[in-house]
Each structure stands twice: as C-alpha cells, then as structure tokens.
Residue, then its C-alpha position, 0 to 999 in steps of 0.5 A: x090085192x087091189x082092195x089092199x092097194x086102195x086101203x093103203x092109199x086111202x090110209x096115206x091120204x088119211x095121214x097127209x091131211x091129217x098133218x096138214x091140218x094139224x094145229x100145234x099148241x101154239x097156233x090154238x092159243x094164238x087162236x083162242x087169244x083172238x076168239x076172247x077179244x072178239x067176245x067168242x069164249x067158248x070158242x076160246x075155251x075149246x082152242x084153249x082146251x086143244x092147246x092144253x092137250x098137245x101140251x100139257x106141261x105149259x102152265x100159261x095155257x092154263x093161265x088164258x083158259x083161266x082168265x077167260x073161264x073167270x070172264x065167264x063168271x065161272x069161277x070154280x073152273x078159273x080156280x082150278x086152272x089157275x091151281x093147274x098152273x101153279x102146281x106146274x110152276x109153283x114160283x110164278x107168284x103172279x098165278x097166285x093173284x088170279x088164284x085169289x081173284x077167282x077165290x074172293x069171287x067164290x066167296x072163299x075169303x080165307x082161301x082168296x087171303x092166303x093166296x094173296x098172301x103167297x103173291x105179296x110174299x114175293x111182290x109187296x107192294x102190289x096195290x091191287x093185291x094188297x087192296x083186294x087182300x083188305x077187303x077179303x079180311x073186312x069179310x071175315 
C-alpha cells in the first residue's frame, strides 16, 4: 500500500511541474523572435518548432520559422514552411512574396515568378516584388 501511495504522489508531482513548466505556443514564438535577434537560429528553430507543435493550424508560426530558416540559407526548408503556410491561409498574398524569395534563391526562377505573380495579384505595385519578378524573368 504504501508503495501505491508513493506512486501516486510521485505522479501528482510528475503533473504539478509539468504544468508549471508548460510553455504555451505563444510564449515559444515570443522566445524563438527573441533568439533570432540575438543571432541564436537554431535556438529559435526548435522554439519555433515547439510553437509549431502546440499549434499546428497557425500559418504565422510557420512564416517566423521560415524566415529564419532563409536567414540560415536553408532555403528548401524556408520554401516548405512558407508552402505550410500558404495551404493553411491561401489568401494571405504576402506569404507568397517570401515563397518567391526562398525560390529565386533555389534557383527555381519559374516557381519564384509564379508566386510572385500570386502576390501582385492582389498587391500590384509592390516594388520590391515587381523588381524581383524582373529579374527572376531576365534569368529564364
């Protein structure tokens, strides 16, 4: 019995600090913003990461892990969180600028057009879109 008593304690206190210590999505995104600024991507990446698995429906988590993913130069990542984000709020057209960046900087001139095309769509005179889609087409 008393071992049963002392499991069950040992439990509770399992789930005491564990709620203590729980961080809420929000909290892991203020923390990751803060991380980037200071230079510290990767530790941004795996609070941007925790944010991303609390809540998973939140197309601007995906956006900040994106965008530090393309200051890392990584971006193949940066191009599928950014194609995250966009399948979760298809309207956004600004999503699709920074699916454009990480594109042009693949390479991928064509797909770096059409989603600058997406984006002027419904922002036409976006200057820095509309100079970026110039030179994406001088490319191909």
């Amino acid at each position: 019995m008393n071992a049963l008593i002392k499991f069950i304690g040992t439990l509770l206190l399992l789930i005491t600090l564990t709620e203590v210590s729980a961080q809420t999505a929000q909290e892991f995104i203020d923390s990751g913003r803060i991380r980037s600024g200071l230079g510290n991507f990767n530790g941004a990446i795996d609070d941007y990461n925790k944010a991303i698995a609390l809540s998973p429906d939140n197309s601007s988590y995906y956006i900040s892990r994106g965008t530090v993913k393309y200051k890392m130069g990584d971006y193949s990542g940066s191009s599928k969180d950014y194609q995250n984000a966009i399948d979760l709020e298809p309207d956004h057209w600004g999503i699709y600028s920074l699916l454009g960046y990480s594109k042009y900087s693949l390479g991928d001139y064509i797909g770096a057009i059409e989603a600058y095309n997406k984006t002027l769509a419904d922002n036409p005179l976006d200057e820095s879109v509309l100079a970026w889609r110039a030179d994406a087409k001088k490319i191909c």
